[in-house]
Every structure is written in C-alpha cells, then in structure tokens.
C-alpha positions as CSV (number, residue, x, y, z in Angstrom):
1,X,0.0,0.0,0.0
2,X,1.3,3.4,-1.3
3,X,2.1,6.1,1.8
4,X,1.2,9.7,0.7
5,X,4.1,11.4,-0.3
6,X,5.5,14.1,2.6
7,X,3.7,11.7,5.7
8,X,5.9,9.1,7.1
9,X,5.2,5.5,8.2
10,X,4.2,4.6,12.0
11,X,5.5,0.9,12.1
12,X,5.2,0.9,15.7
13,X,1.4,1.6,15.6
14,X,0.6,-1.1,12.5
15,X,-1.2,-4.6,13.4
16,X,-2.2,-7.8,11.7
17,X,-4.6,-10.0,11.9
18,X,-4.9,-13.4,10.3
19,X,-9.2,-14.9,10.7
20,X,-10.7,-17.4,8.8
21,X,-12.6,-14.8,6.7
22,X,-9.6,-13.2,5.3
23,X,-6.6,-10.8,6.7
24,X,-7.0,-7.5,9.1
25,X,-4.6,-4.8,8.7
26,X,-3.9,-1.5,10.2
27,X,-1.3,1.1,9.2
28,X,-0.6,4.6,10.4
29,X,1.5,7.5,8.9
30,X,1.8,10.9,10.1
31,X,2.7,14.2,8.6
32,X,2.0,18.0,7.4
33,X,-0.1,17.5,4.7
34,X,-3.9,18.6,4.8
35,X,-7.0,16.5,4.6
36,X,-7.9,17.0,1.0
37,X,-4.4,16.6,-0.2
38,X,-4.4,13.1,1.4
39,X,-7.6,12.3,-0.4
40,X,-6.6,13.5,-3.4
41,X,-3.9,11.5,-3.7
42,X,-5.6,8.1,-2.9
43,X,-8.4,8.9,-4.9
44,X,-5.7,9.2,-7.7
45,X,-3.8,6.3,-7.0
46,X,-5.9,3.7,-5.3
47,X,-7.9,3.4,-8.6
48,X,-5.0,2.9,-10.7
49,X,-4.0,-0.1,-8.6
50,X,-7.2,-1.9,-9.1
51,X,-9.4,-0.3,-6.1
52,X,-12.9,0.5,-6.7
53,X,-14.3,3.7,-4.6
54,X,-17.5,3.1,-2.9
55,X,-17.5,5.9,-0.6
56,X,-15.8,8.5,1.2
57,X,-12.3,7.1,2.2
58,X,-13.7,3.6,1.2
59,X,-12.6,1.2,-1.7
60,X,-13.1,-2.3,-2.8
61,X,-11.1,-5.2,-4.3
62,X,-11.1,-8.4,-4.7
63,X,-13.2,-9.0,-1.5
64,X,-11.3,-7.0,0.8
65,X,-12.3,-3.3,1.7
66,X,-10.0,-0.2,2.2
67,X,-10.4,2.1,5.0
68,X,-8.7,5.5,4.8
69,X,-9.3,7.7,8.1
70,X,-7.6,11.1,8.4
71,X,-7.1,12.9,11.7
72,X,-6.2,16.4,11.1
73,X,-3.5,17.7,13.4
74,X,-3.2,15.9,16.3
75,X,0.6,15.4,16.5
76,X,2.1,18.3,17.2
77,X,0.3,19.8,14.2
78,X,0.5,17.0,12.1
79,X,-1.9,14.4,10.5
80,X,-2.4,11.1,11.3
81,X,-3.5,9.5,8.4
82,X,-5.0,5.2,9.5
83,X,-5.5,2.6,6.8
84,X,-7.4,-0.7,7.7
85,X,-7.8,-3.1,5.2
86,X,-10.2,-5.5,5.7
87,X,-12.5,-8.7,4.2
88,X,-15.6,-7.6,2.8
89,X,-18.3,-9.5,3.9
C-alpha cells in the first residue's frame, strides 16, 4: 500500500490480523499535509492499482475493503493518516 508522499510510516502503531474470513490490517502514517491533499492523492492512486471507490475514504477489491481515516493535526500539528484493510463480507 502506497504512503502519501510528505507523511511518514508509523511501524510501531501497524497490526495484523490473520481470521478465517480473510486478513486484518492497520497502518498509520503521520505528517504536514492537509485533509484533501491526502484524499486526493488516494483517490488518484488507489484506482489505478485496481481499487474500486464506494465511498468517502472507502474502496473495494477483490473481497477486501479499504479504510482511509484522516485525523487532522493531532501530532504536534500534524496528521495522522490510518489505513485498515479488511474482508468484505
């Protein structure tokens, strides 16, 4: 999964989960970029790589779904930006 260019990875904060449905993961980046800049780009990219959009920060493929969740400074005036990808049931 593509991190928006100018945020930075939180590794320490990521988790996985393995269920019988499918796969559960959760990422976390932070930086100094705004809301609709973070957007943008996924709505740009996420397509491209075979994503369908179904909503507001949501995509489908494949049977999983995409979760994009954007807090807007809340790290010393910086976004946190969560991704969950998840089965589609």
């Amino acid at each position: 999964m593509p991190i928006v260019p100018g945020m930075e990875e939180m590794p320490d904060l990521g988790v996985v989960f393995d269920k019988p449905e499918g796969r559960i993961v959760e990422g976390f980046a932070s930086g100094y970029l705004e809301q609709a800049e973070i957007r943008d780009f996924y709505g740009r990219t996420l397509p491209q790589l075979g994503w369908s959009v179904f909503g507001e920060g949501l995509f489908q493929r494949e049977g999983e779904v995409l979760k994009i969740e954007i807090l807007d400074g809340v790290e010393n005036s910086r976004s946190i930006l969560r991704i969950i990808l998840a089965p589609s049931q």
